[in-house]
C-alpha positions as YAML, in Angstrom:
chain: A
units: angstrom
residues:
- id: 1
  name: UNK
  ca: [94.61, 82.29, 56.06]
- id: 2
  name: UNK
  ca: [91.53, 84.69, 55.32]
- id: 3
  name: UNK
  ca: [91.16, 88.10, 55.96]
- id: 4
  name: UNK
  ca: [88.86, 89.03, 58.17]
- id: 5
  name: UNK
  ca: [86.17, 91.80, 56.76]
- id: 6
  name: UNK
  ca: [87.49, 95.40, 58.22]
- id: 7
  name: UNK
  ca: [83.74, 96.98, 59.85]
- id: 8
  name: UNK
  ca: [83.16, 99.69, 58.40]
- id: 9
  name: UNK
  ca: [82.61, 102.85, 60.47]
- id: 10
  name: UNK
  ca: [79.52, 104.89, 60.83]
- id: 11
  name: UNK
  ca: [79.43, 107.97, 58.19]
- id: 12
  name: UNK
  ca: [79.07, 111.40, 59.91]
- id: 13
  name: UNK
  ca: [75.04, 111.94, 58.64]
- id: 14
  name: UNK
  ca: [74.79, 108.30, 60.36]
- id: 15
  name: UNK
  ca: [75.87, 109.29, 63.49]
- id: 16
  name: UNK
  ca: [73.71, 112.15, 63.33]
- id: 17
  name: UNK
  ca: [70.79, 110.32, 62.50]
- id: 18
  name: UNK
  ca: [71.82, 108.13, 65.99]
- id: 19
  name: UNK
  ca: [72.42, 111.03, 67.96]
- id: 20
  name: UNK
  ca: [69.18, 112.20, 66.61]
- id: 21
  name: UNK
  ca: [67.15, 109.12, 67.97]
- id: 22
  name: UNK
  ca: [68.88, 109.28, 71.28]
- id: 23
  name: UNK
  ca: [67.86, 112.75, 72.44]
- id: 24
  name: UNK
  ca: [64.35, 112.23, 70.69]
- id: 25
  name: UNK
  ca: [64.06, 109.03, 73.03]
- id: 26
  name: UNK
  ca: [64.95, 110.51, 76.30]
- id: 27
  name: UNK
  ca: [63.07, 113.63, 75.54]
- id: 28
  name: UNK
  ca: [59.72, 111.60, 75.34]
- id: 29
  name: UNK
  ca: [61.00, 109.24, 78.13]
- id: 30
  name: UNK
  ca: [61.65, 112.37, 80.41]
- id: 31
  name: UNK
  ca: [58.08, 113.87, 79.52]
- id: 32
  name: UNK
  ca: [56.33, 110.34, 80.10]
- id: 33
  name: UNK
  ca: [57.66, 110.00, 83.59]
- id: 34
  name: UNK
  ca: [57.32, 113.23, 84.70]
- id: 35
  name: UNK
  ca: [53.73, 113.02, 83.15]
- id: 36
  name: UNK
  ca: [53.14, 109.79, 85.57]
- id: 37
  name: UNK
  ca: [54.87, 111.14, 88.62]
- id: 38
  name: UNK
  ca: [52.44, 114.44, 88.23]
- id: 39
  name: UNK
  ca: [49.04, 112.32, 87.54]
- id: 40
  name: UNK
  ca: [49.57, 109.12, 89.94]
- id: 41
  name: UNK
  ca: [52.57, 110.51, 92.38]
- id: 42
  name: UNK
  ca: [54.54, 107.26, 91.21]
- id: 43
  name: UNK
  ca: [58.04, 106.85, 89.73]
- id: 44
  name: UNK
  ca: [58.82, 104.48, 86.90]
- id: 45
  name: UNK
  ca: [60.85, 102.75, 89.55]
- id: 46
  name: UNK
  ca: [57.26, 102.15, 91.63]
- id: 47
  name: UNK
  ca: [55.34, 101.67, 88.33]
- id: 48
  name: UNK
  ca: [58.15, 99.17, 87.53]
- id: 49
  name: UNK
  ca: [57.67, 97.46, 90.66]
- id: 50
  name: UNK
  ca: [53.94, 97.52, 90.55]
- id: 51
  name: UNK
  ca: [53.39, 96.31, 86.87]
- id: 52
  name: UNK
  ca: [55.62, 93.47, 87.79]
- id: 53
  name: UNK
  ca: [54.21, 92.43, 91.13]
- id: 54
  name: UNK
  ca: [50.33, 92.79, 89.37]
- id: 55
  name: UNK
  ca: [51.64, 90.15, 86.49]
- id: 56
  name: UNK
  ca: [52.31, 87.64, 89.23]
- id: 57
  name: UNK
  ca: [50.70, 85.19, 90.46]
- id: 58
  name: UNK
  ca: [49.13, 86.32, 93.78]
- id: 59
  name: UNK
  ca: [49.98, 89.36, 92.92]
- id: 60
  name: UNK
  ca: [53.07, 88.30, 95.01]
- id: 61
  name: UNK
  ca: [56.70, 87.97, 94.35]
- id: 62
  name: UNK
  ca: [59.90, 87.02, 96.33]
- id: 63
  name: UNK
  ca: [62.15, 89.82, 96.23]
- id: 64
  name: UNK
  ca: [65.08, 87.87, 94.68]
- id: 65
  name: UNK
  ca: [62.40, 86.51, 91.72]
- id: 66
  name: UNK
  ca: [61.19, 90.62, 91.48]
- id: 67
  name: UNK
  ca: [64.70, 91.16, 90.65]
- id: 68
  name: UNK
  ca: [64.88, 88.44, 88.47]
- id: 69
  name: UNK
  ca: [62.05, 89.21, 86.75]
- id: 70
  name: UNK
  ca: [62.41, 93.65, 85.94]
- id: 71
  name: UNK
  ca: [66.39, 92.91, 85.69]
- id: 72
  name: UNK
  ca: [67.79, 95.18, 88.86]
- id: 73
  name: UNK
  ca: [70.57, 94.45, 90.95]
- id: 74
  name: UNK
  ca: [68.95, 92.97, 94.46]
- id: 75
  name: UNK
  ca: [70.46, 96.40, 96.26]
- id: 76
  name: UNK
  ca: [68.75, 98.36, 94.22]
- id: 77
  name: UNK
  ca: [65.17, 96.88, 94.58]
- id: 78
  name: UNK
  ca: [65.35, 96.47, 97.94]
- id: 79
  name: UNK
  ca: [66.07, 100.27, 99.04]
- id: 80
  name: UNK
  ca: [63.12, 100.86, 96.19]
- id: 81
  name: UNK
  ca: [60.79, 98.53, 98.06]
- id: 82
  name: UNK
  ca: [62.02, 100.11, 101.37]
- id: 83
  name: UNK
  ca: [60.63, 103.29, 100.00]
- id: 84
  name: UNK
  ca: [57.55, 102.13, 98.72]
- id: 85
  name: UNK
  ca: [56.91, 100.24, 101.61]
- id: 86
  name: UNK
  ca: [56.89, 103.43, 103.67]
- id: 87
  name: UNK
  ca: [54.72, 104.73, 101.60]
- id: 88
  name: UNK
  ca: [52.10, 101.65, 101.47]
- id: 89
  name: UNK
  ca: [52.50, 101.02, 97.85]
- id: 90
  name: UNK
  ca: [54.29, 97.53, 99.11]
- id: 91
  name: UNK
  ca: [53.72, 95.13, 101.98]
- id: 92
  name: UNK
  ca: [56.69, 92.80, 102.53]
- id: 93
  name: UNK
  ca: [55.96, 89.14, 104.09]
- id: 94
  name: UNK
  ca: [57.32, 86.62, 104.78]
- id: 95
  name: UNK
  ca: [58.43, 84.03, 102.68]
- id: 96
  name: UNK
  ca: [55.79, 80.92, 103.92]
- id: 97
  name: UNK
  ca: [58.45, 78.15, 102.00]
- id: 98
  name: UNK
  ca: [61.50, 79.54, 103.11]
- id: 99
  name: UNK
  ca: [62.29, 82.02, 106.39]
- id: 100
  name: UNK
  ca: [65.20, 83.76, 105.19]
- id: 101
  name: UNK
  ca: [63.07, 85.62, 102.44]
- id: 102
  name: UNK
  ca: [60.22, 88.16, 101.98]
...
């Protein structure tokens, strides 16, 4: 029977160094989308929505294949799309192939 390697853990200036990198990151990340919400009134969640729904094709997406494609839960997209739709930065369809979708 072999031993199995022990992992070693992280040193206390290595844990630093992480804890470093994580408040850096949602420093800028904070700034960034409060910059965007300020210059274009959007959210990441709309710009998330929009970036997504410009790559398609059609510039079109069923809302399950949205969620597919940005990785949210279907609840969550839908009461963003609900929003954004209210504020005509969505239109929702429907689905031409299949009636139960949009």
């Amino acid at each position: 029977m072999t031993t199995a390697k022990r992992r070693r853990l992280p040193t206390t200036a290595e844990l630093a160094v992480w804890r470093a990198h994580i408040e850096t990151f949602e420093i800028v990340r904070s700034r960034i989308e409060s910059r965007l919400q300020h210059d274009t009134q959007l959210s990441s969640g709309d710009y998330t929505v929009l970036l997504a729904l410009s790559e398609a094709e059609g510039n079109a997406l069923r809302s399950s294949e949205l969620a597919d494609r940005i990785e949210w839960e279907r609840s969550r997209l839908s009461g963003q799309l609900g929003r954004m739709a209210k504020r005509g930065l969505v239109r929702r369809e429907p689905c031409e192939e299949d009636a139960r979708g949009s």
